[in-house]
C-alpha positions in Angstrom: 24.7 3.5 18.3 27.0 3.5 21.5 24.0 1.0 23.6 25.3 -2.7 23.8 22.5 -4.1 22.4 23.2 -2.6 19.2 26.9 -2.9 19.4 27.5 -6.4 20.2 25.8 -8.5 17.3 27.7 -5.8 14.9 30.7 -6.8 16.3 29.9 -10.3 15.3 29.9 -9.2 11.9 32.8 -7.3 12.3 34.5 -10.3 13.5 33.3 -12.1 10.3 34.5 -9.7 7.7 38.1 -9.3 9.8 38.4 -13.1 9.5 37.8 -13.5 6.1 40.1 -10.9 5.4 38.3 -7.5 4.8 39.4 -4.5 6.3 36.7 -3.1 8.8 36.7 0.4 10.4 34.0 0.0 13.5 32.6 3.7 14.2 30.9 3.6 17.9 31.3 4.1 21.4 34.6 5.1 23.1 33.9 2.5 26.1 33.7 -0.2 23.1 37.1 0.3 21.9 38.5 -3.1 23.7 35.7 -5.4 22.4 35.6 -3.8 18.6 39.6 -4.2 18.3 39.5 -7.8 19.9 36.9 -8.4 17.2 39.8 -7.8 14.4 38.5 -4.1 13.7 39.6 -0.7 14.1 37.5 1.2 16.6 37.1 4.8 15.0 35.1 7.0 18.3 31.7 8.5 18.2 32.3 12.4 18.1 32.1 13.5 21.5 28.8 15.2 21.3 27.5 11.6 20.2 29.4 9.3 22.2 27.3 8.2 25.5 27.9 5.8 28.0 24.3 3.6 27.8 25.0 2.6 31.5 24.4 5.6 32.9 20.6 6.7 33.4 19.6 8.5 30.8 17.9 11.4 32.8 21.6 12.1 34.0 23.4 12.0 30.0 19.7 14.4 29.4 19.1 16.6 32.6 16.3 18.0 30.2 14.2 14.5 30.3 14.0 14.3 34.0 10.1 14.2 35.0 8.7 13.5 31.3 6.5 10.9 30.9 4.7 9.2 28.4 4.5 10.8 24.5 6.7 13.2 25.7 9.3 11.4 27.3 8.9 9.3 23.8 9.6 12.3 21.6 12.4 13.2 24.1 14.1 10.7 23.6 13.5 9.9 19.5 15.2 13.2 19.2 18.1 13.9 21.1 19.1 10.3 21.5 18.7 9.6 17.9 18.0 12.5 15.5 20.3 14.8 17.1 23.2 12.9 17.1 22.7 12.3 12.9 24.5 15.1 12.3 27.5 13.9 13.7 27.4 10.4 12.8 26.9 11.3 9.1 29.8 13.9 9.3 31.7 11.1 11.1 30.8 8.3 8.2 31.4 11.0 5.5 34.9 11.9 6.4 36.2 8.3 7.0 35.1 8.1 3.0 37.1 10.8 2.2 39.8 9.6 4.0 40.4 6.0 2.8 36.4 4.7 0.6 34.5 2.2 1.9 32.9 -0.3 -0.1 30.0 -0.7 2.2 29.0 1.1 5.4 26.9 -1.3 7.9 25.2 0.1 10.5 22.3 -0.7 13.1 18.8 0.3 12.3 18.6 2.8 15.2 21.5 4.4 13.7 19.9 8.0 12.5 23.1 9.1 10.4 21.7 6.8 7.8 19.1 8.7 7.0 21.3 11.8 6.5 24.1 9.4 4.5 20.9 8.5 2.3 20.4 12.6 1.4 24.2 11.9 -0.6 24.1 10.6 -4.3 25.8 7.4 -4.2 29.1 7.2 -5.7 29.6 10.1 -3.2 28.6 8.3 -0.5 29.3 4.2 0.1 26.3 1.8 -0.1 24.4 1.6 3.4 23.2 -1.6 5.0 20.5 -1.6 7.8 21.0 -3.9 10.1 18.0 -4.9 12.2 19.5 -5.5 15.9 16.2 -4.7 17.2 12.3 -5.4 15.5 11.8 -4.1 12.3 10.5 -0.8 12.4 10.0 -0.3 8.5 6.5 2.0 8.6 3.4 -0.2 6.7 -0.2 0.0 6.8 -0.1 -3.6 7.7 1.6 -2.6 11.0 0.8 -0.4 13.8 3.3 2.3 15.0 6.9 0.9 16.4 6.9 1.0 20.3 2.9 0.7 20.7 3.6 -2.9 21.2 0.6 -4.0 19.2 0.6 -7.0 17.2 -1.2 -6.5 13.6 -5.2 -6.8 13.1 -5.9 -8.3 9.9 -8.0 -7.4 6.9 -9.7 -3.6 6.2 -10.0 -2.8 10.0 -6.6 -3.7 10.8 -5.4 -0.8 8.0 -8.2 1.5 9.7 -6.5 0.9 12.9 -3.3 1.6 12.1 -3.8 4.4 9.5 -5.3 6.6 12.4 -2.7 5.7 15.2 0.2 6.6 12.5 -1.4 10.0 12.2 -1.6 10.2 16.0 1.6 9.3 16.0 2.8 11.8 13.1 0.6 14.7 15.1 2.2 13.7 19.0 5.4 11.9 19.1 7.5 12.9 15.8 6.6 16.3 15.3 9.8 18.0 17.0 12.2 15.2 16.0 11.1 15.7 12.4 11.6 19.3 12.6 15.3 18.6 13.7 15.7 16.0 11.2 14.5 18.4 8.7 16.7 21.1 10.1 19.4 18.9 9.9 19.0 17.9 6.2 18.5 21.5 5.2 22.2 22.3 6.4 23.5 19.7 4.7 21.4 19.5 1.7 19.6 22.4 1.4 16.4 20.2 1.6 14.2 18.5 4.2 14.5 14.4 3.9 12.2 13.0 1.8 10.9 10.7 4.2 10.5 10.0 8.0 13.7 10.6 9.3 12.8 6.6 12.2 11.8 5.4 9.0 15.2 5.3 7.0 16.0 1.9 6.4 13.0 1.4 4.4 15.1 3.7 2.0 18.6 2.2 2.6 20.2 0.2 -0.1 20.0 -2.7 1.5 18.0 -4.1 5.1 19.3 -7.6 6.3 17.1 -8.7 9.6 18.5 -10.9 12.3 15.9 -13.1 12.5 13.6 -15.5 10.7 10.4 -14.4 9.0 8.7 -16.5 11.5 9.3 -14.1 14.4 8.6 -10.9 12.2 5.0 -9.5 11.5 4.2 -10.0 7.3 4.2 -7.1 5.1 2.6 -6.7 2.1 4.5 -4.0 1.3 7.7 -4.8 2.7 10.8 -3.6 0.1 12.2 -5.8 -2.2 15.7 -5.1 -0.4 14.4 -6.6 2.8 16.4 -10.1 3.9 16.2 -11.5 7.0 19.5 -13.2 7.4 18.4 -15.0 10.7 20.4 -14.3 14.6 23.8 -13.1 14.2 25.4 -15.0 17.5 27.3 -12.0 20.4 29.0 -13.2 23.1 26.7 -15.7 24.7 28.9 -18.4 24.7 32.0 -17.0 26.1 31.2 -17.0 29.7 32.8 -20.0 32.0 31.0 -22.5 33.4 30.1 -21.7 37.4 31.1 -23.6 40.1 27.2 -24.7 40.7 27.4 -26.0 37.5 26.9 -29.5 38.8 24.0 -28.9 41.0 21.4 -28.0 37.8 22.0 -31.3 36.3 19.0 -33.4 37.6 15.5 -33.7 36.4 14.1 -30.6 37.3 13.4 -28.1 34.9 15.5 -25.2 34.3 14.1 -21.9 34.3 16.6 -19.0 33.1 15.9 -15.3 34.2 18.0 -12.6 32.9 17.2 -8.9 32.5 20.4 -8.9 29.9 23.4 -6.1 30.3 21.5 -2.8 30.5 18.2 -2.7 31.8 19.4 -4.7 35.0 19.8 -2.0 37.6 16.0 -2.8 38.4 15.6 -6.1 39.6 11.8 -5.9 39.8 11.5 -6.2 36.3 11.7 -9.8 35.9 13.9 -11.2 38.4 12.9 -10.3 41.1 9.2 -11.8 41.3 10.5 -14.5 39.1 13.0 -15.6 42.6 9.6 -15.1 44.5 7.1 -16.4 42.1 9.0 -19.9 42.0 10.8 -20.6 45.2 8.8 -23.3 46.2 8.1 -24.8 42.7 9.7 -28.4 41.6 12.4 -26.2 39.2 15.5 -24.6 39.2 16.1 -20.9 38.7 19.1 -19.9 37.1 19.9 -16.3 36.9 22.1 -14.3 34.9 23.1 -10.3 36.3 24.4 -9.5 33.2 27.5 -8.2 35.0 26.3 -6.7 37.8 27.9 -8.1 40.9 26.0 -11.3 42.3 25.3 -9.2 45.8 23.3 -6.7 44.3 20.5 -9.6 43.8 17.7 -10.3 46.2 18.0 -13.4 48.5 17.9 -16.1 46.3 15.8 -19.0 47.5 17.1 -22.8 47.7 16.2 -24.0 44.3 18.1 -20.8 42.8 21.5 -19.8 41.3 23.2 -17.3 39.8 26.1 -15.8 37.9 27.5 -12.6 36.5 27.6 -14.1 33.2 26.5 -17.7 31.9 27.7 -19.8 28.9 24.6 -19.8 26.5 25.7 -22.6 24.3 25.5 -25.0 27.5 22.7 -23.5 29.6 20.0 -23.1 26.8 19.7 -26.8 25.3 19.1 -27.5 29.0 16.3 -24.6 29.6 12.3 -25.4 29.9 11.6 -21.9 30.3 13.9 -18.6 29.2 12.7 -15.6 31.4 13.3 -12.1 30.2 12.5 -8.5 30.0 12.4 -8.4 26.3 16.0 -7.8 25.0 15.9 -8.8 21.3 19.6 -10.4 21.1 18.5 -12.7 24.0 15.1 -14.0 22.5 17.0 -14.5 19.4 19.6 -16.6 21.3 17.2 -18.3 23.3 15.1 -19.4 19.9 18.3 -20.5 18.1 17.4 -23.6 20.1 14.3 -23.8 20.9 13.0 -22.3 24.1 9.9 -20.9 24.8 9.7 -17.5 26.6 8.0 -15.5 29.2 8.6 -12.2 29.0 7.6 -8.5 30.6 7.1 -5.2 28.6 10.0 -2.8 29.2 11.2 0.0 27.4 12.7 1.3 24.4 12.1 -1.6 22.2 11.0 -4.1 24.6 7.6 -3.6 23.8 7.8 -4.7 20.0 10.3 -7.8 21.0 7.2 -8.8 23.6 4.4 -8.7 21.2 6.2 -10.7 18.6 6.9 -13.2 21.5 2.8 -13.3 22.2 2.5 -13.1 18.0 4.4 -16.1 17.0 3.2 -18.1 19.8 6.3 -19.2 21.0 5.6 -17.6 25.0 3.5 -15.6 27.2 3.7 -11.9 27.6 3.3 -9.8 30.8 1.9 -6.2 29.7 3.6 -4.4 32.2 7.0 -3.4 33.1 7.5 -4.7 36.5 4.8 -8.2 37.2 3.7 -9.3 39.8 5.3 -13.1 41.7 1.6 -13.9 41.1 1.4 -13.2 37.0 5.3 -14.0 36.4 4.7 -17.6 38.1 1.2 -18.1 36.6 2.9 -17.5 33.1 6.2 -19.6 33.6 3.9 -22.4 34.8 1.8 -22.0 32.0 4.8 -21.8 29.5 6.0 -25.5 31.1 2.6 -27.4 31.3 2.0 -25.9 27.3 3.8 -27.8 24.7 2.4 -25.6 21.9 5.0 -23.2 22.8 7.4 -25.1 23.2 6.8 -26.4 19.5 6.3 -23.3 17.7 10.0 -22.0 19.4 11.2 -25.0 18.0 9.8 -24.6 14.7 11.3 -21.0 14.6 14.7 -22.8 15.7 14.3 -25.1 12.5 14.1 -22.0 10.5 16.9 -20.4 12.3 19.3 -23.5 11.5 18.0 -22.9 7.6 19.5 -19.3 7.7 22.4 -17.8 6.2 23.8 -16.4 8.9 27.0 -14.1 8.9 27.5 -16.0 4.9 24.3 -14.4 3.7 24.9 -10.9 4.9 28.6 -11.4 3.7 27.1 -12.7 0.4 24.7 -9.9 0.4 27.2 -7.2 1.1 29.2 -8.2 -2.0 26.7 -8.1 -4.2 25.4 -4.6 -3.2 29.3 -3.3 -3.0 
């Protein structure tokens, strides 16, 4: 999927294969082009009618979404910036097969031509790899719906629970994206898909998560072809060091706030009341814009600093507390070593990355989009007087330094190719 979030850690893996020699076609994006071929791949282009620019507001790429709201904005969006665009990514996939066969395709989870490359035999079509860039969304009865943000209920009532809000779900949200997906596999089949068309991975040939079992709810009936791999590392280290660099190295604690590379034209998510919450606290706030220029921010009070871009392999070992709106590849990064987490409850996936967050104990999570100073200081001061969370991230970072990384899905990929 063209979204940076779900580009970047594949290009990781792209990186890997290139270096170790494997020829890697990288279908996505157009505006990706630089970053995928830097990355030792070839960039192939989204078809047009697939290939959006995710830094542009949605409601302008989908006139048709402006003023929907809740389960309908939700359905809105499952179909025409997922299921829609199947068709072409499946057409896309097919005919760079035909052209020169792949061993293995890899692709991101949210990637809905999957589930349409699943509807060929194989032999005609390449074995698929879901990558999990975002939370597992693999339907179970041990699980509510993905996106509800709810973390599981255990035992008979817990499977009650969730049993009726699939349904709900099934009956309100999926209905007309189904349909498509349906349409969709009739024109290409001459058959509906046998399953939910959100729910492919469960069905691809092979689903490598990046991330620990820690930080992932259980399953009892998780497929066998589920591995979680652990945090495939992006970019987070590239950045330069900032002039300030110097003035963060005292005894105060570091608190990072970063609302990541997309979901950053509102500053009232998290930064925003985070500047306010802790301008007069005994810390200092770092803040990453995720490339927005630095005079977009708010004032930033005295004990504050920021950058376009910060060097993640320097600034984390040195963070207390990592503040966020929820973007998986950040939490990953920030557990790698260690750091416990506040977070708020945004969008799109945000919701699922926040209640693992509250789940695994490893931070505090705001149930709203946009906190108050008030909440967003009470629970960063509550993260840094708590060493419970501080230990359980770091018992999720031991488990991340166990992992196979990039070797394990390489591994993994050879065996199922």
């Amino acid at each position: 999927m063209p979204i940076h979030g779900h580009v970047m850690p594949l290009v990781a893996v792209a990186r890997h294969f290139a270096e170790r020699g494997d020829r890697v076609r990288f279908l996505t994006g157009s505006r990706f082009a630089a970053v995928v071929e830097a990355a030792g791949a070839q960039h192939v282009p989204l078809p047009s009618e697939a290939d959006f620019d995710d830094r542009q507001d949605w409601n302008l790429t989908f006139p048709a979404r402006v003023g929907l709201k809740g389960v309908k904005a939700i359905a809105f969006d499952v179909e025409h910036i997922f299921v829609r665009p199947g068709r072409s990514h499946h057409d896309a996939v097919m005919a760079l097969h035909t052209d020169e066969p792949a061993d293995a395709v890899l692709t991101d989870s949210a990637f809905a031509g999957g589930a349409f490359l699943l509807g060929n035999p194989i032999g005609v079509r390449p074995p698929v790899v879901a990558c999990g860039v975002v939370p597992l969304g693999i339907a179970s009865r041990d699980t509510a719906p993905y996106g509800m943000g709810l973390t599981p209920l255990r035992g008979p009532v817990g499977r009650v629970r969730n049993a009726l809000l699939n349904g709900l779900a099934a009956r309100t949200v999926f209905p007309r994206p189904e349909r498509k997906a349906n349409e969709i596999g009739r024109e290409l089949f001459g058959r509906p898909l046998p399953f939910p068309a959100m729910d492919w991975p469960r069905h691809a040939d092979l689903i490598a998560q990046f991330t620990v079992p820690e930080f992932e709810y259980p399953r009892s009936d998780a497929p066998a072809h589920l591995h979680f791999v652990g945090p495939v590392s992006a970019s987070g280290s590239q950045a330069s060091l900032p002039p300030w660099w110097d003035e963060i190295s005292g005894p105060r604690p570091i608190v990072h706030v970063t609302q990541g590379t997309i979901a950053n034209r509102d500053y009232r998510q998290i930064i925003a009341p985070t500047l306010e919450a802790l301008a007069e606290d005994d810390v200092s706030v770092v803040v990453s814009t995720g490339g927005r220029p630095l005079d977009t921010l708010p004032p930033l009070p005295a004990n504050a600093r920021a950058a376009e871009y910060l060097p993640y392999d320097a600034l984390l070992p040195k963070t207390a507390v990592y503040v966020t709106n929820g973007g998986y590849g950040g939490v990953q990064y920030a557990l790698r070593y260690g750091v416990p987490i506040v977070t708020s409850s945004g969008q799109e996936d945000k919701p699922e990355v926040a209640a693992r967050i509250a789940w695994s104990g490893v931070g505090v999570r705001l149930k709203m989009e946009r906190p108050s100073p008030a909440a967003v200081g009470e629970a960063v001061r509550s993260v840094l007087d708590g060493p419970a969370f501080r230990a359980n991230a770091q018992d999720i970072a031991a488990s991340m330094s166990n992992a196979g990384g990039l070797p394990q899905l390489a591994q993994l990929v050879d065996q199922l190719a």
